[in-house]
LOLUM-613555 format. One line per 4 residues: number of its first residue (from 1); their letters; for each residue x, y, z of N, C-alpha, C. Coordinates in Angstrom, 3 decimals, padded with zeros to 6 digits. Each point is the difference from the previous one (the first is absolute). Layout:
BEGIN
NUM	A	X,Y,Z,X,Y,Z,X,Y,Z  ...
***
This chain:
BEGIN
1	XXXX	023.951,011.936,-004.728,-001.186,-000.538,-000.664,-001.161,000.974,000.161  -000.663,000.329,-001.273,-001.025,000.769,000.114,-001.217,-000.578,001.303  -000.740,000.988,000.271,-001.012,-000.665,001.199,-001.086,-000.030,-001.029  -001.489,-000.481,000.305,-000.626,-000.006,-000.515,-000.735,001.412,-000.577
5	XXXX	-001.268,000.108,-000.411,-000.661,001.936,-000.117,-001.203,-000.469,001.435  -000.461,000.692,000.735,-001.043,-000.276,001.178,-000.556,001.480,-000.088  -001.147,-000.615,000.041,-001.168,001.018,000.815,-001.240,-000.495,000.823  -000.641,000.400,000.253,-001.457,000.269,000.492,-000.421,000.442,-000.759
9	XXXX	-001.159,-000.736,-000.476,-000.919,000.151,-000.658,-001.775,-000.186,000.696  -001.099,000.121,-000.669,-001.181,-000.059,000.220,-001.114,-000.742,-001.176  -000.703,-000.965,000.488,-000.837,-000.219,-001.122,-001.548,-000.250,000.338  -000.977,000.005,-000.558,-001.198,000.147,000.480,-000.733,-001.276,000.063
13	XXXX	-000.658,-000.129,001.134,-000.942,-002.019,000.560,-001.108,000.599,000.528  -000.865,-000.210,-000.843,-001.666,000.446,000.760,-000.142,001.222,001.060  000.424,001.486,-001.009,-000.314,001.005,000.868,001.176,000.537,000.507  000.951,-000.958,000.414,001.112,000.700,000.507,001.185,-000.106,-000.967
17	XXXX	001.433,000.481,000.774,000.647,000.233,-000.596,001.352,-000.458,001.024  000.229,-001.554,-000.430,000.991,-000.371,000.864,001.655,-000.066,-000.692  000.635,-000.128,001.178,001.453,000.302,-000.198,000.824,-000.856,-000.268  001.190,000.145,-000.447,000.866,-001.532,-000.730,001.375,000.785,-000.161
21	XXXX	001.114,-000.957,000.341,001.338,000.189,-000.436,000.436,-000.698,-000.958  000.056,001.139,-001.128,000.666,-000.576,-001.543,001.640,000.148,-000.185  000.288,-001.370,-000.513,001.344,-000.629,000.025,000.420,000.075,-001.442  000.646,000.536,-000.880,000.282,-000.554,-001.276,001.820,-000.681,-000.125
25	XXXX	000.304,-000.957,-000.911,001.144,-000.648,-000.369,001.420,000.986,000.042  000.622,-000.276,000.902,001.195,000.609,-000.118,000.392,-000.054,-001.511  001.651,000.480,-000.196,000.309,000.402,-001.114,000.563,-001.829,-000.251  000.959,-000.419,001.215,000.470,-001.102,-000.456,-001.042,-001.358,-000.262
29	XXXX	-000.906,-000.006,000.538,-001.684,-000.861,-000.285,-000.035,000.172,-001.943  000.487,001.175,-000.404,-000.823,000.451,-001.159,000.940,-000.525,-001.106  001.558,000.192,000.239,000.569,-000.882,-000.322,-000.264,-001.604,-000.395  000.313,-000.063,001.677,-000.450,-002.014,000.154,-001.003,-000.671,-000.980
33	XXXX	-001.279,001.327,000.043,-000.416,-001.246,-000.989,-000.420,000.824,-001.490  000.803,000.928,-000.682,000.409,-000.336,-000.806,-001.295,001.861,-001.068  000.082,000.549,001.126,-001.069,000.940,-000.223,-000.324,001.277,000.356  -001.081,000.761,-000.370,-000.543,001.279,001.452,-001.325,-000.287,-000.240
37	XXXX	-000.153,-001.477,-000.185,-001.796,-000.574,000.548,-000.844,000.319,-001.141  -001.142,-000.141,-000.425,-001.008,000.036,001.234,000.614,-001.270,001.585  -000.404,-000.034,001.054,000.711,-000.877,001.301,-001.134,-001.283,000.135  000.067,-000.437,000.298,-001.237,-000.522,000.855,000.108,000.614,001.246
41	XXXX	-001.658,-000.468,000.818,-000.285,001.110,001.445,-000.368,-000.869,000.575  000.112,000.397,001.264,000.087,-001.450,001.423,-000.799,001.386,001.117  -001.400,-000.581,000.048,-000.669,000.674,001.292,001.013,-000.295,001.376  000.368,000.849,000.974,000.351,-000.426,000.979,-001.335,000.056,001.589
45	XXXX	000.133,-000.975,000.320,-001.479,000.537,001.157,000.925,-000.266,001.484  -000.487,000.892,000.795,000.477,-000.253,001.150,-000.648,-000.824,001.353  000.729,-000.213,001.277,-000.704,-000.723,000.667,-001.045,001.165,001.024  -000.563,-000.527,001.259,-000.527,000.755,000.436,000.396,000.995,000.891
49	XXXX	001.870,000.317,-000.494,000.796,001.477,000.814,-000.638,001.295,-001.629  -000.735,-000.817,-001.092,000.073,001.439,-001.067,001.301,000.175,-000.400  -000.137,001.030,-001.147,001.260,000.197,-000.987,001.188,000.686,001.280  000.766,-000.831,-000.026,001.172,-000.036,001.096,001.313,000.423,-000.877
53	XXXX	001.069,000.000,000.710,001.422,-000.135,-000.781,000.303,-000.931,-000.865  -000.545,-001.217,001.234,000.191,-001.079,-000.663,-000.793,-000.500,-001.298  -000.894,000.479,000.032,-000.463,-000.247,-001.400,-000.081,000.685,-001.419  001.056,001.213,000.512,000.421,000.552,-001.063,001.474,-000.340,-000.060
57	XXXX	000.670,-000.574,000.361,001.010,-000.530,-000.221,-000.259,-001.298,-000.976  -001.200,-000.461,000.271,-000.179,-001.061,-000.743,-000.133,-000.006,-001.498  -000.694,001.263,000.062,-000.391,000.528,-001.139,001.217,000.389,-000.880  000.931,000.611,000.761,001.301,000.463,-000.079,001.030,-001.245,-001.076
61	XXXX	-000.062,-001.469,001.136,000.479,-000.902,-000.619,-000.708,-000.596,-001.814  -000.817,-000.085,000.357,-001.201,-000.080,-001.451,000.773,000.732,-000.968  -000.188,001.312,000.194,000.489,001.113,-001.046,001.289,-000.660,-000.618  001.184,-000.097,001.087,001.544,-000.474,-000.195,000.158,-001.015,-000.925
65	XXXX	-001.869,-001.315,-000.426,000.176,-001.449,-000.528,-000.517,000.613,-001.291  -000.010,001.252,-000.444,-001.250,000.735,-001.119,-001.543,-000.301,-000.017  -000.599,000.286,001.408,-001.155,000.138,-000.065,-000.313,001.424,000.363  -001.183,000.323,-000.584,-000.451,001.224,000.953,-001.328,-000.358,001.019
69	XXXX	000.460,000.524,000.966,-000.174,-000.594,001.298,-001.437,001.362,000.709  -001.328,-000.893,000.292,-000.431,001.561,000.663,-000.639,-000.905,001.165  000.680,000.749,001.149,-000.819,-000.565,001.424,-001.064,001.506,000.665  -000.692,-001.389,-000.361,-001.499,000.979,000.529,-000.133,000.387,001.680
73	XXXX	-000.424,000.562,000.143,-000.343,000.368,001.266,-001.433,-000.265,000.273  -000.772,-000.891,000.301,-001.256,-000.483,000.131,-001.132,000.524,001.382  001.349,000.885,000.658,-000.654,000.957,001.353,-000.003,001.589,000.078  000.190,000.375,-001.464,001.152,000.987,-000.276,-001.185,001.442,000.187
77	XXXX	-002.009,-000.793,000.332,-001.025,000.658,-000.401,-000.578,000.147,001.392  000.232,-000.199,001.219,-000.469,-000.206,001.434,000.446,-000.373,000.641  -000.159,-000.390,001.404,000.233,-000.399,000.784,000.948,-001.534,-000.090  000.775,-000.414,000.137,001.123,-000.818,-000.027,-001.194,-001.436,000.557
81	XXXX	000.085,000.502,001.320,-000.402,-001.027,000.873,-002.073,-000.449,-000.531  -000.542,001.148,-000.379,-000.951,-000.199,-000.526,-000.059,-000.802,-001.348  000.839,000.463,-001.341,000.398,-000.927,-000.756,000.435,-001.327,000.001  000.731,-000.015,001.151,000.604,-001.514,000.069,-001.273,-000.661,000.607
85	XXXX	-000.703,000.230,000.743,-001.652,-001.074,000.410,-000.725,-000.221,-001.542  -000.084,001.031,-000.774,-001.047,000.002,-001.085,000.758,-000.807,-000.908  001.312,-000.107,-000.144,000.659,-000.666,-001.190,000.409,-001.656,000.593  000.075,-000.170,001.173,-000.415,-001.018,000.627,-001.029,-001.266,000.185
89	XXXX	-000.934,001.076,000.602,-001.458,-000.335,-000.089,-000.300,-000.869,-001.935  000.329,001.040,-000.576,-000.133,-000.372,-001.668,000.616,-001.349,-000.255  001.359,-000.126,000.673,000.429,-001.099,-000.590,-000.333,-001.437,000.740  -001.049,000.408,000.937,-000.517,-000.892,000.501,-001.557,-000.718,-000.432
93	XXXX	-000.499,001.447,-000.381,-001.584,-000.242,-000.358,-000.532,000.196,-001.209  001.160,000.596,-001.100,-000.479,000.107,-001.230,001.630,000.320,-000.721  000.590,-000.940,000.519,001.567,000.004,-001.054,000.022,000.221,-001.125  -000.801,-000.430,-000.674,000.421,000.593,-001.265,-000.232,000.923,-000.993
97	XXXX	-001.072,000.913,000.817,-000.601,001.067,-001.084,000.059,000.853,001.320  000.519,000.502,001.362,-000.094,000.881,000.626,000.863,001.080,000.115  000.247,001.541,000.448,000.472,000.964,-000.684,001.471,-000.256,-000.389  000.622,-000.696,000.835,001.228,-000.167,-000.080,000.365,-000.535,-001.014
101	XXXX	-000.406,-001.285,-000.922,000.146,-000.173,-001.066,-000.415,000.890,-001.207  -001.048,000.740,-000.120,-000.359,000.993,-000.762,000.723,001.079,-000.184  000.290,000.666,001.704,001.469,000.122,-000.498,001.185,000.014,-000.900  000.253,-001.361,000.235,001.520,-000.508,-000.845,-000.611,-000.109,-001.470
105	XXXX	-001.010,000.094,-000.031,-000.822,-000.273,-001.611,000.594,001.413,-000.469  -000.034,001.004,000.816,-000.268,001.677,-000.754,001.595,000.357,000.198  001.174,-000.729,000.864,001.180,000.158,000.308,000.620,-000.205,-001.588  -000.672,-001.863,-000.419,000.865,-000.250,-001.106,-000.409,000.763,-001.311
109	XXXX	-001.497,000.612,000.350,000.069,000.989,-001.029,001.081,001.033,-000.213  -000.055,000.856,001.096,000.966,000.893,-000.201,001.164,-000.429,-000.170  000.841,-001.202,000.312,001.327,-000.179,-000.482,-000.202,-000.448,-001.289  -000.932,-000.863,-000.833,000.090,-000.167,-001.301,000.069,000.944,-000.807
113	XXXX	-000.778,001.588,000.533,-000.192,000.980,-000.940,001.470,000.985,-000.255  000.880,-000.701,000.896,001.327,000.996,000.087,000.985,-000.853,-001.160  000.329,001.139,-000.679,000.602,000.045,-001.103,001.373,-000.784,-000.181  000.623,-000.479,001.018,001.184,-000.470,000.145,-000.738,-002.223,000.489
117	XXXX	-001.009,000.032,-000.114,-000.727,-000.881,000.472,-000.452,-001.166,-001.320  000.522,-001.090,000.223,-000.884,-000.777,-001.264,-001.221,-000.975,000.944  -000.554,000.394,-000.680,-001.498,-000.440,000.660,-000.499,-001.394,-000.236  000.645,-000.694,-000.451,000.049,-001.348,-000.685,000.931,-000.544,000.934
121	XXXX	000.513,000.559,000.798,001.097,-000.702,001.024,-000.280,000.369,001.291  -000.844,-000.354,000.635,-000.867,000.288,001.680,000.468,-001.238,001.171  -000.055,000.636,001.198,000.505,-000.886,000.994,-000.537,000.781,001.102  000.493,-000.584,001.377,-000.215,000.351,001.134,000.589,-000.599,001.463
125	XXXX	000.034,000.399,000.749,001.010,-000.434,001.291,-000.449,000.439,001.196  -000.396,-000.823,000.901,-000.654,000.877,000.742,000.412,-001.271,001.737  000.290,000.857,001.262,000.273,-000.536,001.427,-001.114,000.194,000.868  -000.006,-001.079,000.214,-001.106,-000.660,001.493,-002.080,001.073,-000.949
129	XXXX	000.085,000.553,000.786,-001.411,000.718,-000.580,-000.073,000.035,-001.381  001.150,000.682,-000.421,000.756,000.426,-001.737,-000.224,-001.376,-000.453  000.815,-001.348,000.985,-000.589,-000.886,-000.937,-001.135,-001.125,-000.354  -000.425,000.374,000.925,-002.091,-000.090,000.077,-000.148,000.333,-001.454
133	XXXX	000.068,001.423,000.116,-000.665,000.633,-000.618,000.865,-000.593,-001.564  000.997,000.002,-000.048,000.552,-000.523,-001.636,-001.094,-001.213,-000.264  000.235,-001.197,000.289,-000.689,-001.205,000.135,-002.088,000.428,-000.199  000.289,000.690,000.685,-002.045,000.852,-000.769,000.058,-000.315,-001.239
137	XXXX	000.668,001.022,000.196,-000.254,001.624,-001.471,000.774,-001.167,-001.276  000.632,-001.046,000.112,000.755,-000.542,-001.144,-001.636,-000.691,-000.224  -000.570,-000.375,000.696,-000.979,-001.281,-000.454,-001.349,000.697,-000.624  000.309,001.512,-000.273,-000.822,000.968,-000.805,000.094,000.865,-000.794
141	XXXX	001.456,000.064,-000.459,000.447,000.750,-000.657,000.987,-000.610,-001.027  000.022,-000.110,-000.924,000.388,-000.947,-001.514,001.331,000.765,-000.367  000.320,001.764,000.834,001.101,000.437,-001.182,001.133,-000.567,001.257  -000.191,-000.277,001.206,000.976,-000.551,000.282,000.996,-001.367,-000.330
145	XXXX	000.812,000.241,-000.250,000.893,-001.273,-000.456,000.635,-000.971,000.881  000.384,000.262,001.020,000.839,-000.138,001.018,-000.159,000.542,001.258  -000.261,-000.617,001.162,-000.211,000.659,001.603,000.861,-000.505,001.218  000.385,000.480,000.965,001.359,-000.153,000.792,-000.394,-000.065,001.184
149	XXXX	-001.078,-000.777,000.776,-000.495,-000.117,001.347,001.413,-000.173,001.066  -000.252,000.592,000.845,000.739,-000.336,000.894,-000.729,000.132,001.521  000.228,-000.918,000.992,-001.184,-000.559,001.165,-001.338,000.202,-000.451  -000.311,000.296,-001.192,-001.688,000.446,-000.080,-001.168,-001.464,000.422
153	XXXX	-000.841,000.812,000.354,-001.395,-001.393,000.137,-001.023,-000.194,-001.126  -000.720,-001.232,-000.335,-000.527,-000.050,-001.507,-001.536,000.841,000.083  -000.329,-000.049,-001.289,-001.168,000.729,-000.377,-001.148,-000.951,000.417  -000.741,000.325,000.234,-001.792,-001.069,-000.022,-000.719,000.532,-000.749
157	XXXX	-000.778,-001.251,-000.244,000.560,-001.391,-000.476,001.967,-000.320,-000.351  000.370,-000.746,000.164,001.076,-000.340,-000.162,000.108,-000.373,-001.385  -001.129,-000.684,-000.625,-000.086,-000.092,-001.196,-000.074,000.746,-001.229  000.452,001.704,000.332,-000.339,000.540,-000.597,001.376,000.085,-001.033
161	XXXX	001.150,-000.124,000.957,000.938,-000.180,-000.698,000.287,-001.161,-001.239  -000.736,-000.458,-000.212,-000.130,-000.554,-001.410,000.087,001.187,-001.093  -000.081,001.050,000.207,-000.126,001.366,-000.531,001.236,000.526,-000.443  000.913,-000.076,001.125,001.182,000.704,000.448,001.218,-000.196,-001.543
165	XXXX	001.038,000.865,000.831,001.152,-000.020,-001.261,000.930,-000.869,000.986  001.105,-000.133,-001.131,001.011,-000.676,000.858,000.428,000.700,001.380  000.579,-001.015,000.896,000.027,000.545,001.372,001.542,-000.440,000.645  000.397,000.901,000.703,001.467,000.014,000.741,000.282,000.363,001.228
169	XXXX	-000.425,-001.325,000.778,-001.023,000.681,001.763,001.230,-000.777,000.717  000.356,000.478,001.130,000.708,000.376,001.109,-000.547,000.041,001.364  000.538,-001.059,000.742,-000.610,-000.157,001.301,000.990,-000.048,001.413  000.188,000.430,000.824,000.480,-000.932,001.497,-000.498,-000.836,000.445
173	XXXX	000.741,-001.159,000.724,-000.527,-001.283,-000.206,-000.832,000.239,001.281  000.297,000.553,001.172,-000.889,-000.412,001.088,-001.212,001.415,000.279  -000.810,000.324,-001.129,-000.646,001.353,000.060,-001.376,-000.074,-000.082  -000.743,000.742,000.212,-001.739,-000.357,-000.214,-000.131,-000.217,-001.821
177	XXXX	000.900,000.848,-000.668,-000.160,-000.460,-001.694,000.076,-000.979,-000.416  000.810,-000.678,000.789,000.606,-001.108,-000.371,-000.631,-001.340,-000.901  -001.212,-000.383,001.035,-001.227,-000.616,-000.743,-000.570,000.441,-001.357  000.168,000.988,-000.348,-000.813,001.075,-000.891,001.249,-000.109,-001.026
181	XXXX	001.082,-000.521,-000.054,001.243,000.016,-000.978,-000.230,-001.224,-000.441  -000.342,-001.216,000.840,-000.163,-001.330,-000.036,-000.979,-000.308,-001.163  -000.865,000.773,000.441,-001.843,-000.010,-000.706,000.722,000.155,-001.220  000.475,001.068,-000.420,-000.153,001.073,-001.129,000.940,-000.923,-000.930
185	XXXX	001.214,-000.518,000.764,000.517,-001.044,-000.905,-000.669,-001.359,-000.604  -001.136,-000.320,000.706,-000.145,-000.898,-000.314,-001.267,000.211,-001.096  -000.801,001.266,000.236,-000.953,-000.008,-001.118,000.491,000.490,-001.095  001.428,000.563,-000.032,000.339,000.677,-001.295,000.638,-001.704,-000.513
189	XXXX	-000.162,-000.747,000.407,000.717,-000.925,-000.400,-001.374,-000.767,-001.237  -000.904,-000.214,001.458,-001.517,-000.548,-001.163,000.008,000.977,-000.928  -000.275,001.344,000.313,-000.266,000.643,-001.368,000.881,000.083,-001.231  001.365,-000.422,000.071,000.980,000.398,-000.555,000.537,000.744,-000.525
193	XXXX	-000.067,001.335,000.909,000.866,000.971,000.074,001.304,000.103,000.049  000.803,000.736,-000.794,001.424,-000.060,000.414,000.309,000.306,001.425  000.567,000.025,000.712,000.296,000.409,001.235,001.220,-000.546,000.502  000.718,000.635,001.352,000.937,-000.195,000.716,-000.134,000.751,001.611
197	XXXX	-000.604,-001.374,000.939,-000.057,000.423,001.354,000.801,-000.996,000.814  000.287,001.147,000.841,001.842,-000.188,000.480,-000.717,000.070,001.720  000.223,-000.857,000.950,-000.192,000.409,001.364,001.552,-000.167,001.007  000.496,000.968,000.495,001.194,000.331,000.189,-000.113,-000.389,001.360
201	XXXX	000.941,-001.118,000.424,000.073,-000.940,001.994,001.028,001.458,000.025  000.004,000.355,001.402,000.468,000.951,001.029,-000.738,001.595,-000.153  -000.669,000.235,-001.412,000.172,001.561,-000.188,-001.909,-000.152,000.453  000.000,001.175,000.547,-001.257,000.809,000.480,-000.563,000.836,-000.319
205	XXXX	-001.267,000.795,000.329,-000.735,000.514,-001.024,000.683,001.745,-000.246  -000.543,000.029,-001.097,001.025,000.897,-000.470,001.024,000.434,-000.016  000.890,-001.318,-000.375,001.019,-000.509,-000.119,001.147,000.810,-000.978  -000.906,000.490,-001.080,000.884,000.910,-000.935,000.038,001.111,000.177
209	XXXX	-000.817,000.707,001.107,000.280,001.733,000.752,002.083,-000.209,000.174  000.244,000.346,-000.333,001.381,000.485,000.177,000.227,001.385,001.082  -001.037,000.474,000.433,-000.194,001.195,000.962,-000.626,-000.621,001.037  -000.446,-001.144,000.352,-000.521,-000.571,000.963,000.361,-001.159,000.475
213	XXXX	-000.488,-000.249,001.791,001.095,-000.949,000.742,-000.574,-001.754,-000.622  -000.756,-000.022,-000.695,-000.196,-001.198,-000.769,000.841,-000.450,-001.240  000.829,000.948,-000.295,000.882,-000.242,-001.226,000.653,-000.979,-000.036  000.033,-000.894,-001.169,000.887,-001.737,-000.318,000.889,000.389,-001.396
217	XXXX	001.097,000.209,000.407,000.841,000.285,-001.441,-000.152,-001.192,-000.981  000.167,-000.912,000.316,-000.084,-001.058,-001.112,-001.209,-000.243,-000.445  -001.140,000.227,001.176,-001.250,-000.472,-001.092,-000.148,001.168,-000.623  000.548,001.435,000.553,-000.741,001.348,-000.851,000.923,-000.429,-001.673
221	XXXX	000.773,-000.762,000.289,001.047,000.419,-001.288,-000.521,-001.194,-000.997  -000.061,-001.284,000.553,-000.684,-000.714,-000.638,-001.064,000.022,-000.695  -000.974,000.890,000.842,-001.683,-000.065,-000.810,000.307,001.213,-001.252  001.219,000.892,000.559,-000.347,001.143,-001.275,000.668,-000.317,-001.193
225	XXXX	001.076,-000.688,000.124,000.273,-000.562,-001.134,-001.114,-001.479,-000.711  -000.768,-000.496,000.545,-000.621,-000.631,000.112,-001.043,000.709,-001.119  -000.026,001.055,000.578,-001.422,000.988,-000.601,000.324,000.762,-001.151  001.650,000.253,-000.022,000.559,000.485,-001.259,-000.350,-000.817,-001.255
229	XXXX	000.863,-000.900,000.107,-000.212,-001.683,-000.618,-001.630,-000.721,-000.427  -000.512,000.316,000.879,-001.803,000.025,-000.692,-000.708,001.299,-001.043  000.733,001.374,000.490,-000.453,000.955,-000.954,000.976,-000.184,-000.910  001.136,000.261,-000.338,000.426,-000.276,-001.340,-000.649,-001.062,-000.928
233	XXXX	-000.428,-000.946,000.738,-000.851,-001.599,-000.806,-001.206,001.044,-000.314  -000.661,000.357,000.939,-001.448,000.348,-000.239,-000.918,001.651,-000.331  001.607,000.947,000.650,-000.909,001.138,-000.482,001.269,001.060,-000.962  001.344,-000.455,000.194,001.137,000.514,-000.092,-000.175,-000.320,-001.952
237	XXXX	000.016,-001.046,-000.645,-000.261,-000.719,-000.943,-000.581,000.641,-000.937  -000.291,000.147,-001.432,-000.968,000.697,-000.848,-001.604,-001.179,000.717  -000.866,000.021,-001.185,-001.136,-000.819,000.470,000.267,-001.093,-000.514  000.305,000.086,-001.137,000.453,-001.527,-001.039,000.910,-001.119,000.789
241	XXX	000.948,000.708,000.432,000.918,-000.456,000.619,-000.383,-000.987,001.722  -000.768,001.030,000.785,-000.497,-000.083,001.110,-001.209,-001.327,-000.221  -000.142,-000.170,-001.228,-001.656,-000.953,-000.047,000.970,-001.644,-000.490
***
């Protein structure tokens, strides 16, 4: 089976010039559904280890379902440990317009502008920090279609997600997120958002690292098919189709 095409790439966020691993559709993806694209594109965000293996593997898997897949590197400009306070701090004191989301604003630029990319078909996926930060940036940004929280905590106001796109959030049952999965289900419910939040009894936080001693095979396997099954509905779909 063909592998996917990968590189490293670079794209520009207020001044700088941060880094991202681009994923495009294997050969048999291109097949499956029936094409050579334009794809739809699925931001990948990482937690607070930064663009890891593991999250280019993720990216990896994406590619394999025919997405093109770009995981950003959101530390990729300083200090690791300095970034992670400031992108922190943000999602504590100004979630939804602080760099980290602005950021992912200038990320999905650059994947919309790539030629193998239909821009009418946007998503995102993002673990523990990654999925903070999805849950933001959806409740401000309109080209997203579809977002893939997994342990993330909500935005403030909580109400902002009246905003948001459909949602496909992922929790361990006994975790500090946990509450924050509870919430999120229940206001996407008043607002009536599509959504699907899943809180998984035995599995722990970061549960779907497959490289780490928290790994739960059944919930990792569950939520991703879980998450497959929501993007084909919501970002996989033409628009006609998807509405």
């Amino acid at each position: 089976m063909a592998q996917p095409v990968t590189q490293m790439v670079t794209f520009p966020s207020e001044g700088r010039q941060l880094a991202a691993f681009l994923a495009l559709p294997t050969a048999s993806s291109e097949q499956r559904e029936g094409g050579k694209g334009p794809y739809p594109g699925v931001v990948v965000i990482h937690e607070i280890y930064g663009l890891n293996d593991n999250i280019k593997d993720i990216a990896l898997r994406l590619a394999g379902e025919g997405y093109v897949a770009l995981a950003v590197d959101l530390f990729s400009t300083g200090n690791r440990t300095v970034c992670m306070f400031r992108m922190m701090s943000g999602l504590v004191f100004n979630s939804l317009n602080h760099r980290g989301v602005r950021d992912l604003r200038h990320a999905l630029d650059f994947l919309a502008q790539q030629p193998a990319v239909d821009r009418e078909r946007l998503g995102a996926i993002g673990f523990c920090m990654g999925g903070s930060l999805a849950i933001a940036w959806a409740c401000t940004d309109e080209r997203l279609r579809a977002i893939a929280p997994f342990y993330g905590m909500n935005p403030r106001p909580l109400e902002a997600v009246k905003r948001a796109c459909p949602v496909v959030g992922s929790y361990p049952e006994q975790d500090f997120t946990t509450p924050a999965g509870r919430k999120l289900d229940a206001v996407l419910d008043t607002y009536q958002i599509p959504h699907d939040i899943k809180i998984y009894p035995g599995a722990r936080h970061s549960f779907f690292n497959d490289r780490g001693s928290s790994y739960h095979p059944e919930a990792a396997q569950d939520s991703w098919q879980r998450v497959l099954a929501f993007f084909r509905e919501h970002v996989l779909a033409p628009r006609a189709q998807a509405l």
